[in-house]
C-alpha positions as CSV (number, residue, x, y, z in Angstrom):
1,X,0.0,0.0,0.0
2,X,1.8,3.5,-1.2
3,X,1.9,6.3,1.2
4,X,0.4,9.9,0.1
5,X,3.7,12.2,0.7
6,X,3.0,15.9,1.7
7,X,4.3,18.8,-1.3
8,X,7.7,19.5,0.4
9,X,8.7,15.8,0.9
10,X,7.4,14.4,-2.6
11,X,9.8,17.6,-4.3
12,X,12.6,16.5,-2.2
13,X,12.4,13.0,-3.4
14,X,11.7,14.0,-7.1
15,X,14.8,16.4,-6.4
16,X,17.2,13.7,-5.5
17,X,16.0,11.0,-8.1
18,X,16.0,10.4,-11.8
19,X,14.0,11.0,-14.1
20,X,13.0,7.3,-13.7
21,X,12.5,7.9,-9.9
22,X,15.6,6.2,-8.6
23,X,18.6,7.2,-6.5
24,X,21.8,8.1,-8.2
25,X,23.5,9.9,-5.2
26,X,27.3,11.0,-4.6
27,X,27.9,10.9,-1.1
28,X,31.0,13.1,0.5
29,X,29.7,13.9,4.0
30,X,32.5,12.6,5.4
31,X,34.7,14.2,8.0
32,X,36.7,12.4,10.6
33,X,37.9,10.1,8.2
34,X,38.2,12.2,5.7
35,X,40.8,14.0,7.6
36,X,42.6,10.8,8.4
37,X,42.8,10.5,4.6
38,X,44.4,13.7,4.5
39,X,48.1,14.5,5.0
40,X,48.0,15.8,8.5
41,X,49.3,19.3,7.6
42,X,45.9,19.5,4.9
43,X,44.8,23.6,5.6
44,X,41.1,23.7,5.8
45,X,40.5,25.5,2.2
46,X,42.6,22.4,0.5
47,X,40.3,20.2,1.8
48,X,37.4,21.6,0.6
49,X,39.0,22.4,-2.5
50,X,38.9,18.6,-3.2
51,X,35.4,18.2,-2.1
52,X,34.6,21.6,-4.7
53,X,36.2,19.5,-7.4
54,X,34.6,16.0,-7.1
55,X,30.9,17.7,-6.5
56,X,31.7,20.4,-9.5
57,X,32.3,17.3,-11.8
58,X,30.2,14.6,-10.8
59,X,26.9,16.4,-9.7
60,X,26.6,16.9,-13.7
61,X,25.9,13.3,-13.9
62,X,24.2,12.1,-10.8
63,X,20.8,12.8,-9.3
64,X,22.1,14.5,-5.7
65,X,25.0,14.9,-3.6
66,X,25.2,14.6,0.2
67,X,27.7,17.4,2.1
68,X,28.5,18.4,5.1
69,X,28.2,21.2,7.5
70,X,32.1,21.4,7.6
71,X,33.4,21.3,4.4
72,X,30.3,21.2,2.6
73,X,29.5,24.9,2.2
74,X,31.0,25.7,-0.8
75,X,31.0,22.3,-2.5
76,X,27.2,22.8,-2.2
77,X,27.5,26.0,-3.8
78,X,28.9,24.3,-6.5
79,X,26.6,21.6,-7.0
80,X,24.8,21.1,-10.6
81,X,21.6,23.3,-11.0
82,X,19.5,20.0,-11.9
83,X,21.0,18.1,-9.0
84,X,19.8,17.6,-5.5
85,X,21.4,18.6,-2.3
86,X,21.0,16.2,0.9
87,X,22.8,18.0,4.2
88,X,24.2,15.2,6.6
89,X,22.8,16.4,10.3
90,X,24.5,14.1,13.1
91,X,28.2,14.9,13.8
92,X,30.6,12.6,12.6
93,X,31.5,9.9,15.0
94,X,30.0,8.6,17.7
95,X,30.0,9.0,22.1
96,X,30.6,5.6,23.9
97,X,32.6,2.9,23.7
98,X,32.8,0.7,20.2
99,X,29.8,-1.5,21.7
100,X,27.5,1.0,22.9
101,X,27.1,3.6,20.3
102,X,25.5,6.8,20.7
103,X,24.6,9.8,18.4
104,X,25.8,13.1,18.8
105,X,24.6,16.4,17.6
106,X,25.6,20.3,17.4
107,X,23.7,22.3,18.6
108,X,24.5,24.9,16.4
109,X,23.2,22.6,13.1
110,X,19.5,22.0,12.6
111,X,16.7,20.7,10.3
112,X,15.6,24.5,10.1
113,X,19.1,25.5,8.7
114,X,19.2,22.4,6.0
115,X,16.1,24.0,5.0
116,X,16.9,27.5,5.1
117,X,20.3,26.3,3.2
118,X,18.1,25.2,0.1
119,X,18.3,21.9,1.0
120,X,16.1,18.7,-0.9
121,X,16.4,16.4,2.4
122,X,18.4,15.6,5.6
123,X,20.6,12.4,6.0
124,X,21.0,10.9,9.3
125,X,23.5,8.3,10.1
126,X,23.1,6.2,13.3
127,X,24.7,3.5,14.6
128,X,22.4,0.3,15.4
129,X,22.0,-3.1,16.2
130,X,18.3,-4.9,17.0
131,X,19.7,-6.3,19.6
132,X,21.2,-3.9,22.2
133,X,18.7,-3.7,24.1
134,X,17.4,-0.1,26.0
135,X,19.9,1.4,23.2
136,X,17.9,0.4,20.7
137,X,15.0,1.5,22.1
138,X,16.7,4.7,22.7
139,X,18.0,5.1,19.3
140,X,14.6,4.4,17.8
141,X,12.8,7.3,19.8
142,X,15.7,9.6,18.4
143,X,15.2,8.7,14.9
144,X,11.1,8.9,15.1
145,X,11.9,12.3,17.0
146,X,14.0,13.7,14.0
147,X,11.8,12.1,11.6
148,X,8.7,13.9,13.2
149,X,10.6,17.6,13.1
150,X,11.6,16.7,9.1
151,X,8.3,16.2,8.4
152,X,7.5,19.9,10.1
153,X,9.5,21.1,7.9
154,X,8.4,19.3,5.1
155,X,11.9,17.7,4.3
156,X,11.8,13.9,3.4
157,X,14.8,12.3,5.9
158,X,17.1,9.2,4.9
159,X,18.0,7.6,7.6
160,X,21.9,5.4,7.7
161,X,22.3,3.0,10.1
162,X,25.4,1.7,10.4
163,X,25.9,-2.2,12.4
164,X,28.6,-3.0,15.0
165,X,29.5,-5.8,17.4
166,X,28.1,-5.4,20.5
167,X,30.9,-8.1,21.7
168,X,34.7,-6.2,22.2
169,X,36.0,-10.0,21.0
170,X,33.9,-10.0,17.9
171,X,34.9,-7.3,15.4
172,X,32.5,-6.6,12.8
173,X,35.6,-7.4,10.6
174,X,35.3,-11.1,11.6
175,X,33.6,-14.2,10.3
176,X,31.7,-14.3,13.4
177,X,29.8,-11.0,12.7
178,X,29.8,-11.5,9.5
179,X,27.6,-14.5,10.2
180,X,25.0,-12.5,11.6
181,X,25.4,-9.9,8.9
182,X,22.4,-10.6,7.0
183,X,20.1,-11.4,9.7
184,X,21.1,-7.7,11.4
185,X,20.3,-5.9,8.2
186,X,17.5,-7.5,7.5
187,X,16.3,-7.0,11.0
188,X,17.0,-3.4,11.3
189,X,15.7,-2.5,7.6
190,X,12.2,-3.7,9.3
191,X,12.3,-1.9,12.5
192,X,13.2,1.4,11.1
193,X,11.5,1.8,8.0
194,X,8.3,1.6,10.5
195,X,9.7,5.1,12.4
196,X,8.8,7.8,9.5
197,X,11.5,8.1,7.5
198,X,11.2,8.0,3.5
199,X,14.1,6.5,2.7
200,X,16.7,3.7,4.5
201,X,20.5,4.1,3.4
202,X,21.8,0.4,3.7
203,X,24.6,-1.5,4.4
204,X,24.9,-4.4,1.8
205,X,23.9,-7.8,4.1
206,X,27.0,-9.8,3.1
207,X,30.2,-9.3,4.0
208,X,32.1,-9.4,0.9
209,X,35.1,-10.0,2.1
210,X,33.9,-13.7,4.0
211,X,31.2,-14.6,1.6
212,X,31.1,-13.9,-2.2
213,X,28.5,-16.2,-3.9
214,X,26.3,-14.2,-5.7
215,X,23.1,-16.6,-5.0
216,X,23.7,-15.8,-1.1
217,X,23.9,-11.9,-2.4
218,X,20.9,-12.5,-4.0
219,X,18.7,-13.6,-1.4
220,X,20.0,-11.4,1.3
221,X,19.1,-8.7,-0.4
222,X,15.6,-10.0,-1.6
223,X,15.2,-10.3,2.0
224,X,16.1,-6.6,3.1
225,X,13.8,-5.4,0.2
226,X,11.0,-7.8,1.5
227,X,11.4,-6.5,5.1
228,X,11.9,-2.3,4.6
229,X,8.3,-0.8,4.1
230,X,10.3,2.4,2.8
231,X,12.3,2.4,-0.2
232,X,15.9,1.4,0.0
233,X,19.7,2.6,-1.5
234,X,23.1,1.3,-1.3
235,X,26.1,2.9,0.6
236,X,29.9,1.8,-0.6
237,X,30.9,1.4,2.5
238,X,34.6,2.0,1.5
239,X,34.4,-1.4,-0.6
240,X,36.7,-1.1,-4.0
241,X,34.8,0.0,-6.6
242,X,34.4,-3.0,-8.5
243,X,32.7,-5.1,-5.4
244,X,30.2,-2.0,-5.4
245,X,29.4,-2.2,-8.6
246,X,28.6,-6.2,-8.3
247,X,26.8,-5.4,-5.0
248,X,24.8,-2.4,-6.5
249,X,23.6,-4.5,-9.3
250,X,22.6,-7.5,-6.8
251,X,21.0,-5.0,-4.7
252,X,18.9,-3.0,-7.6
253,X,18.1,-6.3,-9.1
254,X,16.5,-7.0,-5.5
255,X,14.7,-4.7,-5.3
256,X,16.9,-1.3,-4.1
257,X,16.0,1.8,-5.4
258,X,19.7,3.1,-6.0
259,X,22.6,4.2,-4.4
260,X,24.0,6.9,-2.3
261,X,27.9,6.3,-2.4
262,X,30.9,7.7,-1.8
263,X,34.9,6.5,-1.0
264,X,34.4,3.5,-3.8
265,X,34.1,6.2,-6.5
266,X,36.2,9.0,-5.6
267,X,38.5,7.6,-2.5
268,X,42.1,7.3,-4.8
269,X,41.8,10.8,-5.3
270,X,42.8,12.4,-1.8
271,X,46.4,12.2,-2.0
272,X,46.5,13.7,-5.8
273,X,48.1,16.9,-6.7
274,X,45.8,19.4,-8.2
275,X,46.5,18.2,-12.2
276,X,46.4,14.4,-11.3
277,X,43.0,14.7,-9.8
278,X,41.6,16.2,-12.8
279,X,42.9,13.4,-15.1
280,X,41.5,11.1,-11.9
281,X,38.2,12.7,-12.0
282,X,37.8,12.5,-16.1
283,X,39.3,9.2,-16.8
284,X,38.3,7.4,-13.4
285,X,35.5,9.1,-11.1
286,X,33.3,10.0,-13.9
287,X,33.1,6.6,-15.7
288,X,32.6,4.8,-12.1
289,X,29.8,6.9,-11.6
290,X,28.3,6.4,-15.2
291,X,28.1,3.1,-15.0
292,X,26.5,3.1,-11.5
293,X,23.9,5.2,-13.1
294,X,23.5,2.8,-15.4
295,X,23.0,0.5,-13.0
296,X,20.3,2.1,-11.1
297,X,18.6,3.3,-14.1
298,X,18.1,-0.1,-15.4
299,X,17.8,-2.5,-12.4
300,X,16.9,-0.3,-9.4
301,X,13.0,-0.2,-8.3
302,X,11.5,3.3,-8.4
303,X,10.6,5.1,-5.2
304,X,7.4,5.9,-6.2
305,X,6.3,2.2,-5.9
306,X,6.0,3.1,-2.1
307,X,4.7,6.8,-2.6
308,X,1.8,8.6,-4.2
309,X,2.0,12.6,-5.0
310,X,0.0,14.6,-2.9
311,X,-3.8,15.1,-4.3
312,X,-4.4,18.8,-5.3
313,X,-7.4,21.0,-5.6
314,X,-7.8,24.8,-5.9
315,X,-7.7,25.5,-2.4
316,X,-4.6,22.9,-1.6
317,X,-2.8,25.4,0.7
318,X,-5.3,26.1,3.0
319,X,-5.0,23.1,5.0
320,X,-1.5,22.5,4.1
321,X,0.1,23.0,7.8
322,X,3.6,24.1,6.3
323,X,6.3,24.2,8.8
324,X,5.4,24.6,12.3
325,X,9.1,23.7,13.8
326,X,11.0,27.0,15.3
């Protein structure tokens, strides 16, 4: 059954998709790690100078780009007229130790200045696993709170949760965790797309590097499809490019409705001086991204499978509530 989305959220989805109504989104939110990437004496204007450069050249060809508050200013300036902007809103990181993860916010960065910014939607990234317990139950309230002041504003949210161990002996780089890969995925996909948000940003539910048969692929992702009640997209997660582009096509097939990713299309390019990552970005970043395009546009399922436009009638706006967040 299709949910009726209000004006502001339907835009914001038609913003960030195709014209086939798919996900086709460059992500370069990150921060931290980006910085670790970073020769440690990087001033602040070089590294937005390479954000500036991969969002001025590959925003021509995909459907939106996620940013930053940090560096993201004036790569979103720079952004392609007929491309979407997403604004990442949780601060990169996390409080806690690695097996109780919390979120963490500044206070000085808000859902009302994405919007004022001339933002199409807000990405949140949490960190979750079904199974921790009052955490879980914690981070759930937070992502229904955030989805409920989006919605005030009329900004569609995609939520990112990201799984860990919640065993210190069990890395999520293990065979052990990656085990219980696909059950978590699966598990959270159905719990959250149940809070509000309009679209889930996913983890692939195999760990590549422990299991690649592609039937396994297959079916895990079937799975996550058959369990989110919202639509779905990719993330790279740092994976080379060429295991994305197997596990975007897997995905799409099963039922995704794009990607959203990052470090497996543009991560070589960090260290490059100015002229190399020009010929980096021609001969390397924008092919990548082509053929991920390609991808989606062919195989991924279209968003408005799970949405319908809002009805209109000559006197729409009077009972359209509009933003009611400070």
């Amino acid at each position: 059954m299709t949910q009726t989305l209000t004006p502001g959220r339907w835009r914001g989805l038609k913003t960030t998709s195709t014209d086939q109504n798919v996900f086709a989104i460059l992500a370069f939110d990150q921060r931290d790690s980006y910085r670790k990437m970073l020769p440690a004496d990087t001033p602040y204007e070089a590294a937005v100078q390479i954000k500036r450069e991969v969002v001025t050249a590959l925003s021509q060809i995909t459907s939106a780009v996620l940013l930053d508050p940090t560096y993201g200013l004036e790569p979103a300036l720079h952004v392609a007229g007929r491309c979407g902007l997403l604004m990442a809103l949780e601060e990169s990181g996390y409080t806690g130790d690695s097996t109780y993860r919390r979120m963490a916010f500044d206070a000085d960065w808000t859902v009302g200045k994405i919007r004022r910014m001339g933002a199409s939607a807000v990405k949140l990234l949490v960190y979750y696993h079904p199974e921790a317990g009052a955490l879980t139950e914690e981070i759930e309230a937070l992502i229904a709170d955030i989805c409920a002041t989006c919605h005030a504003y009329d900004l569609p949210l995609f939520v990112e949760p990201v799984s860990y161990s919640l065993d210190a002996g069990t890395p999520k780089a293990s065979v052990a965790f990656a085990e219980t890969r696909p059950g978590v995925v699966r598990e959270t996909a159905r719990r959250l797309s149940r809070l509000g948000m309009d679209v889930l940003k996913m983890e692939f539910p195999v760990d590549a590097a422990f299991d690649d048969d592609a039937n396994r692929w297959a079916a895990a992702c079937a799975a996550v499809s058959e369990a989110s009640a919202v639509p779905w997209v990719l993330l790279s997660a740092g994976v080379d490019f060429a295991t994305f582009e197997r596990q975007a096509r897997a995905a799409c097939k099963a039922g995704a409705s794009g990607f959203l990713a990052g470090r497996a299309i543009w991560k070589e390019i960090v260290p490059l001086a100015p002229d190399e990552r020009q010929r980096f970005l021609t001969e390397v970043a924008i092919p990548r991204t082509e053929t991920l395009c390609a991808i989606a546009g062919s195989l991924a399922r279209p968003w408005t499978d799970f949405y319908a436009s809002p009805p209109a009638s000559e006197d729409w706006f009077r009972s359209y509530a509009g933003i009611t967040a400070p």
